[in-house]
VEXDREN-2710 file (C-alpha; in Angstrom, 1 decimal):
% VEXDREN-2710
k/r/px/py/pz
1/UNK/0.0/0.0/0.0
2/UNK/1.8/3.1/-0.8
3/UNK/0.1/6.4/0.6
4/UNK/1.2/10.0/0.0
5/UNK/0.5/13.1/2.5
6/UNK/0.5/16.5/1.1
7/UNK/-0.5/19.9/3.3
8/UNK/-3.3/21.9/2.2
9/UNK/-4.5/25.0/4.5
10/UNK/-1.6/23.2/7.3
11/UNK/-3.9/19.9/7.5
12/UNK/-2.4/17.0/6.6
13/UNK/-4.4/15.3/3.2
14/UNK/-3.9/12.0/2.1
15/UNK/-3.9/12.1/-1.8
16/UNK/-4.9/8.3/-3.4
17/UNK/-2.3/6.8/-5.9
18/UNK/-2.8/4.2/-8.0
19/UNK/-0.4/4.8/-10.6
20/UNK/3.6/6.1/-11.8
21/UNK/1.7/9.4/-13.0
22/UNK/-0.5/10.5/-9.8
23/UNK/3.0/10.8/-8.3
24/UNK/3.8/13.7/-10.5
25/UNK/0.3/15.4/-9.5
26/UNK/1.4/15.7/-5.7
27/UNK/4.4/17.5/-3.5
28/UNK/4.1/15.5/-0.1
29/UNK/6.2/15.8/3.1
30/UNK/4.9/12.5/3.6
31/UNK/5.1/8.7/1.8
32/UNK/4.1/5.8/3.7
33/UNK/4.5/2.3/2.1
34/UNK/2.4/-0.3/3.9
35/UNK/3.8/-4.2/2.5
36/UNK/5.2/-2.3/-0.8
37/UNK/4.8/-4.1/-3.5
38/UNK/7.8/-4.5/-6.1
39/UNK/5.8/-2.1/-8.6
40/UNK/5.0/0.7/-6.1
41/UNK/9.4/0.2/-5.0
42/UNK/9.8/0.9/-8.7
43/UNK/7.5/3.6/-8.6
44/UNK/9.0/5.7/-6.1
45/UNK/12.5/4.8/-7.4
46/UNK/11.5/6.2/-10.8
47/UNK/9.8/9.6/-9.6
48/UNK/12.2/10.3/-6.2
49/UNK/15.1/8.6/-7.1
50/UNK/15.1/6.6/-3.7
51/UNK/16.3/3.3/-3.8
52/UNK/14.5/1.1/-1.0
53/UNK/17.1/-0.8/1.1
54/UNK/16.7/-4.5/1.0
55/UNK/17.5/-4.9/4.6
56/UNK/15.4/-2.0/5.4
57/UNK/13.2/-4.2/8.0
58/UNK/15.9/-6.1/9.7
59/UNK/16.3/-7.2/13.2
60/UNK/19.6/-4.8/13.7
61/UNK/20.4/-3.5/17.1
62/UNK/23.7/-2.3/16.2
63/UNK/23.7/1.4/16.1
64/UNK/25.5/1.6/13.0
65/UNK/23.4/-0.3/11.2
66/UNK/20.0/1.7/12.5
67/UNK/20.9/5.3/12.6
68/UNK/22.8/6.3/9.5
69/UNK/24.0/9.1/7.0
70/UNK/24.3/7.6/3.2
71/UNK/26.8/9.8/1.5
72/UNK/24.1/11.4/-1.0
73/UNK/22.7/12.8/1.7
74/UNK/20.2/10.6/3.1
75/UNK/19.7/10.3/6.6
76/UNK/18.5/7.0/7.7
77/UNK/16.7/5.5/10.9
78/UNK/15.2/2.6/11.7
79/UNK/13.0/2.3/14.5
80/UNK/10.5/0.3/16.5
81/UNK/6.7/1.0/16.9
82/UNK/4.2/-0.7/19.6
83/UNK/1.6/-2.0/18.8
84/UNK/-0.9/-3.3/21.8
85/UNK/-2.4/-5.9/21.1
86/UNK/-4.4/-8.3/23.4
87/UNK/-3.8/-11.3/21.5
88/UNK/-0.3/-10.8/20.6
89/UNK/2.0/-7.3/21.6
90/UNK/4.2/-6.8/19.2
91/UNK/6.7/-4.3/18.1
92/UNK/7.1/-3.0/14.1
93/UNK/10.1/-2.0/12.9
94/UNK/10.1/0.8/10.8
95/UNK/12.2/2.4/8.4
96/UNK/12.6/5.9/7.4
97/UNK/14.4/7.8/4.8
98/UNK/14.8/11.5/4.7
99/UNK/16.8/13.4/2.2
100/UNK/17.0/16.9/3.4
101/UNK/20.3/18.6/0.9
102/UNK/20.3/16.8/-2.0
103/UNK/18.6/19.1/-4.2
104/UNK/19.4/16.7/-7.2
105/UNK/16.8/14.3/-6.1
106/UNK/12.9/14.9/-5.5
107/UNK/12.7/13.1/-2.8
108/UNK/14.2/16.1/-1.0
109/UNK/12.4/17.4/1.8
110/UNK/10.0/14.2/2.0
111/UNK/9.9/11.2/4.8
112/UNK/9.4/8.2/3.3
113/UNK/8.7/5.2/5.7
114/UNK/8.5/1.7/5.4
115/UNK/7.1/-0.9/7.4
116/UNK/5.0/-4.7/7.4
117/UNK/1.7/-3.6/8.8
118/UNK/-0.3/-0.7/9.9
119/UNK/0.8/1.2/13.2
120/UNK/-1.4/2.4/15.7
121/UNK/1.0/5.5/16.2
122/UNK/0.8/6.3/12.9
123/UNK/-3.1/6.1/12.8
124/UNK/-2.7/8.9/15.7
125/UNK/-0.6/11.3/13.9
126/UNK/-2.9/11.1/10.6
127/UNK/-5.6/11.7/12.8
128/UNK/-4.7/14.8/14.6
129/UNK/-2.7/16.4/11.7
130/UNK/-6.5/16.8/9.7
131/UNK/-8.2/17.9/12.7
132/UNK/-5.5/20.4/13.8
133/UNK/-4.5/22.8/11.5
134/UNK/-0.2/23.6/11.6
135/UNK/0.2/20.8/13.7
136/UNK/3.2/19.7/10.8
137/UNK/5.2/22.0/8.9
138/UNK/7.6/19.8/7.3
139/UNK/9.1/15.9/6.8
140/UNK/11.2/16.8/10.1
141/UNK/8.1/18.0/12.2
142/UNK/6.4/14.5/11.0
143/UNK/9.2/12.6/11.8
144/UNK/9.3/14.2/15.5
145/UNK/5.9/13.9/16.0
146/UNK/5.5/10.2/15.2
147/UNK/7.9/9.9/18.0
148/UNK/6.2/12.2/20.3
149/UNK/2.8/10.1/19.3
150/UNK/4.7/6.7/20.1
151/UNK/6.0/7.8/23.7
152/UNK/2.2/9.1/24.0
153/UNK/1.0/5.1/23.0
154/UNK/3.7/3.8/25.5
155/UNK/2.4/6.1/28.5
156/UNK/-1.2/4.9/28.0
157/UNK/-0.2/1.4/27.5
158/UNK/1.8/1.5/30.8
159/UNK/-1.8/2.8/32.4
160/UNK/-3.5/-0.3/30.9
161/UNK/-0.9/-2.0/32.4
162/UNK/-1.5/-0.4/35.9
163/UNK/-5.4/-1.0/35.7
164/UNK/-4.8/-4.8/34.9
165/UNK/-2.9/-5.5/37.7
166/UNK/-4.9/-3.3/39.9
167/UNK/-7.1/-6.1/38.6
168/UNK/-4.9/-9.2/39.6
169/UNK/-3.9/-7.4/42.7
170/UNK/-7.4/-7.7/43.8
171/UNK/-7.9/-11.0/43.4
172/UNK/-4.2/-12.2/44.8
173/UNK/-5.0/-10.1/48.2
174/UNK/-8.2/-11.1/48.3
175/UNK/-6.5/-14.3/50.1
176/UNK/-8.8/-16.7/48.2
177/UNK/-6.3/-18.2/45.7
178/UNK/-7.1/-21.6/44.8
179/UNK/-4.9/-23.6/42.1
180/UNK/-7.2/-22.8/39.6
181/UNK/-7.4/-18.7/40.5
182/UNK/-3.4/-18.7/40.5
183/UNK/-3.2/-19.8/36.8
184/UNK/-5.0/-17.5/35.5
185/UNK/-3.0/-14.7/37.9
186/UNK/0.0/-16.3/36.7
187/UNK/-1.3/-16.0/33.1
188/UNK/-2.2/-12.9/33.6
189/UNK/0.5/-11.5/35.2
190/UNK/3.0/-13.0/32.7
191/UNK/1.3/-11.2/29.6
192/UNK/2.0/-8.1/31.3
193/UNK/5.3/-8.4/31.8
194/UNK/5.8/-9.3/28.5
195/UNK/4.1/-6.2/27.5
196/UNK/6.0/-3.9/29.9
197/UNK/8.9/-5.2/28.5
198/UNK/8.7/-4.4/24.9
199/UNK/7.7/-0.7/26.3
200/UNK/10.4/-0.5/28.2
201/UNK/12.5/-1.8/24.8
202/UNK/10.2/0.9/22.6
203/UNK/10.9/3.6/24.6
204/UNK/14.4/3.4/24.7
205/UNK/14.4/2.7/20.9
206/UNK/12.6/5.9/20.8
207/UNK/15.3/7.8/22.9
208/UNK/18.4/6.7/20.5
209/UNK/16.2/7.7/17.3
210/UNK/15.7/11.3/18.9
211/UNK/18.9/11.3/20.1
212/UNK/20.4/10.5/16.9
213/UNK/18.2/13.1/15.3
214/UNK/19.4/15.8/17.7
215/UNK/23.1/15.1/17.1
216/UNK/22.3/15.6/13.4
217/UNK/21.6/19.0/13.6
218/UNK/18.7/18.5/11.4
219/UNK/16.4/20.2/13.8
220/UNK/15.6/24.4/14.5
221/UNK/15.3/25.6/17.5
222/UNK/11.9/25.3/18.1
223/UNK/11.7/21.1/17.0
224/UNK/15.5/20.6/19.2
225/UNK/13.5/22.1/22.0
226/UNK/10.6/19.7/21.3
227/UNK/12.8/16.5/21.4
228/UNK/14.3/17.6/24.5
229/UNK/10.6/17.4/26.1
230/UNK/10.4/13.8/24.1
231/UNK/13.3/12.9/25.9
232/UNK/12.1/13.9/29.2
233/UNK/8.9/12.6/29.0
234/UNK/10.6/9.3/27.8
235/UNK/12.8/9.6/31.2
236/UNK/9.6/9.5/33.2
237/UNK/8.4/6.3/31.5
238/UNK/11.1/4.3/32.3
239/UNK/10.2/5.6/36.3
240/UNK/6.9/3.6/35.5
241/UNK/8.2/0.7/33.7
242/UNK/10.4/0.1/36.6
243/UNK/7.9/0.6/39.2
244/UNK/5.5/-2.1/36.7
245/UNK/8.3/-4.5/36.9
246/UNK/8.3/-4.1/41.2
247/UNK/5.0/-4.7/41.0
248/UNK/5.1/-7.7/38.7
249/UNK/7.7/-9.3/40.9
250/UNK/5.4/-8.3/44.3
251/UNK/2.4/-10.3/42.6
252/UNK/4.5/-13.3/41.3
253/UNK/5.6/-13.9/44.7
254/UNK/2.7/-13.0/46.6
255/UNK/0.9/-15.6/43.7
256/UNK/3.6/-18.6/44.1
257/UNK/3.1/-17.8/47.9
258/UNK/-0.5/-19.2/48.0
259/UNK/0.4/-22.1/45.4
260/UNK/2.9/-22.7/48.1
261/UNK/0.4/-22.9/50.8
262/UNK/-2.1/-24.8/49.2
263/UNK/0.4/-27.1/48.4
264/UNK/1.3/-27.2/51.8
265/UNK/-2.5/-27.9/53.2
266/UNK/-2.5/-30.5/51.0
267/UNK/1.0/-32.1/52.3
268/UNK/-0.3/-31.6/55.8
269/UNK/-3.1/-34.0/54.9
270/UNK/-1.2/-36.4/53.8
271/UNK/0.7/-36.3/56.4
272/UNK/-1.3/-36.2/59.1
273/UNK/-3.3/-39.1/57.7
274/UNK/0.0/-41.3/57.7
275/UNK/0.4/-40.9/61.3
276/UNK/-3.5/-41.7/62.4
277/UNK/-3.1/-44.4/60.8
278/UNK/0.3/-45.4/62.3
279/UNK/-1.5/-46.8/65.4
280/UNK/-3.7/-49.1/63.2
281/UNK/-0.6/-50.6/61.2
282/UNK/1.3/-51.3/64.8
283/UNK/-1.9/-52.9/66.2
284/UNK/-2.5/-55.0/63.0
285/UNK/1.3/-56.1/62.9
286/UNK/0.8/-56.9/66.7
287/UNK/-2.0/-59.3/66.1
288/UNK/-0.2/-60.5/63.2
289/UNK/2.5/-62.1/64.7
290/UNK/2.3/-66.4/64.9
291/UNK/3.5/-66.7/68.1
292/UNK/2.0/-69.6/69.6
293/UNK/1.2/-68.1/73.2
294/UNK/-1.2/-65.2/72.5
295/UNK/-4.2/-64.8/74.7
296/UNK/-6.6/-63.2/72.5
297/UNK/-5.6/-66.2/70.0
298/UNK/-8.1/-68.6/71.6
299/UNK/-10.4/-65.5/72.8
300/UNK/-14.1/-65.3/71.2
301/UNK/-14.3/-61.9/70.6
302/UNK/-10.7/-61.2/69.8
303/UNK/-11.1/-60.5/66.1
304/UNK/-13.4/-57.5/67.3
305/UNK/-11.5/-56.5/69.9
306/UNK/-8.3/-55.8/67.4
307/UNK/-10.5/-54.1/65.2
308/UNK/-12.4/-51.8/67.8
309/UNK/-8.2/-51.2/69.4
310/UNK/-7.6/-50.4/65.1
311/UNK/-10.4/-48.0/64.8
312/UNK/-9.6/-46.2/68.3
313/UNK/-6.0/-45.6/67.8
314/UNK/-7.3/-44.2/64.3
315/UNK/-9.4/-42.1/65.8
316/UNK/-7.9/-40.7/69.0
317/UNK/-4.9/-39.1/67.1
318/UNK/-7.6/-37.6/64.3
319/UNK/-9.1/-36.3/67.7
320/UNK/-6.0/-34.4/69.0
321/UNK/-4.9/-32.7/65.7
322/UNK/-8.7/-31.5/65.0
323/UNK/-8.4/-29.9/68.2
324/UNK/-4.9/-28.4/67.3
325/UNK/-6.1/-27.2/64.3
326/UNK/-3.6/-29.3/61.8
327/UNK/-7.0/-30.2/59.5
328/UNK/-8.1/-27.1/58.1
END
């Protein structure tokens, strides 16, 4: 999918393209390619003269590789975009090319950005740029604000994240945890984690991409000031992630606390059970033995008596640690 953004009245309009020659019509700040397709690459590499990287979605970490100058004057960045799903949180990378001197090309003074699927954060941006008018002045102010958007995502994410485990808090302190209960805390409180991590890997994606930018010196005044306040508001989240990842680790143990116990109710059982009937088993060997001078082995009623002298030593000790309390 390959979508162009122009400005008309400072609103940001998305202009439909469905061919080499509606690229001509248009002078965006703006392309987005959604899943390219080899025609629409060949499109924007006969109009801009931008040559789409290959390895413009790899799995990089490296610096180097991720935040980079070509020597015709492209500046390149490759970033990672949240995307909260229930099902399955996931991050997008992203790629984006900006060509800001080379006067040669037409690409100059447009972002292009390339990515697998849609982002949420992107969604945002579109969104506000049409309702608010000089929102985006140029590629650079689109650029800072999809990274102002995506520390915005992260900081309500991290409040989802807060009112979940509000959730699970309630029903770990609630002090009724069966076996059954602590899976799904477990479950629960795994999935956040999960997700807490990837913000707290987002975020500090986010802070090298502005960083990068800022070292450029591709920013005025005005925008350097505004990635400072990125920055800062990017220091505050990691505050939060950590204080998430406290409380993670306070309901994980809290959880494997009452698995514990029930566990151990159920070991006490056991136990006490094998010592009621220890009694019973030292009776029963007793009248078990073939000695052949017994009393009771000639006595009437001595098959009842062993079993009556069975049950009572069965039942005295059953008696004594219901009283102590060792049953419940």
């Amino acid at each position: 999918m390959l979508n162009i953004f122009t400005l008309a009245n400072g609103r940001l309009v998305q202009e439909e393209i469905d061919s080499l020659e509606d690229l001509a019509k248009f002078q965006p700040i703006w392309v987005d390619l959604e899943s390219p397709t080899l025609e629409e690459k060949r499109w924007i590499k006969q109009h801009y003269g931008l040559s789409i990287p290959e390895d413009a979605m790899d799995e990089d970490i490296e610096e180097s590789a991720r935040f980079y100058e070509e020597d015709n004057g492209e500046l390149h960045i490759r970033s990672d975009f949240l995307i909260d799903d229930d099902e399955d949180p996931r991050s997008v990378r992203v790629a984006f090319i900006l060509n800001q001197h080379n006067a040669e090309l037409k690409s100059r003074g447009v972002l292009f950005s390339i990515h697998d699927e849609d982002v949420p954060v992107f969604r945002l941006l579109r969104m506000r740029a049409r309702r608010a008018p000089g929102l985006l002045e140029d590629a650079k102010e689109v650029l800072l604000k999809l990274f102002d958007a995506d520390a915005e995502y992260s900081a309500d994410t991290l409040e989802r994240i807060y009112d979940a485990l509000e959730k699970v808090s309630t029903q770990v302190l609630s002090g009724e945890v069966d076996d059954a209960r602590a899976s799904e805390v477990l479950s629960a409180i795994a999935h956040q984690e999960d997700l807490n991590s990837r913000i707290r890997r987002n975020v500090m994606d986010t802070r090298r991409a502005v960083s990068f930018m800022m070292r450029s010196k591709m920013l005025n005044a005005e925008q350097f000031e505004e990635a400072r306040q990125i920055l800062r508001d990017i220091e505050s989240l990691d505050s939060h992630t950590a204080f998430l990842f406290d409380k993670i680790n306070f309901l994980m143990d809290a959880t494997v606390g009452f698995i514990n116990i029930n566990q151990n109710k159920i070991i006490r059982i056991f136990s006490v059970a094998s010592v009621a009937l220890l009694p019973p088993t030292l009776v029963a060997s007793a009248y078990g033995m073939n000695f052949k001078f017994m009393p009771e082995l000639d006595w009437t009623l001595g098959y009842p008596f062993a079993l009556v002298l069975m049950a009572a030593s069965a039942v005295g000790p059953m008696l004594y640690f219901r009283k102590r309390g060792w049953l419940k």
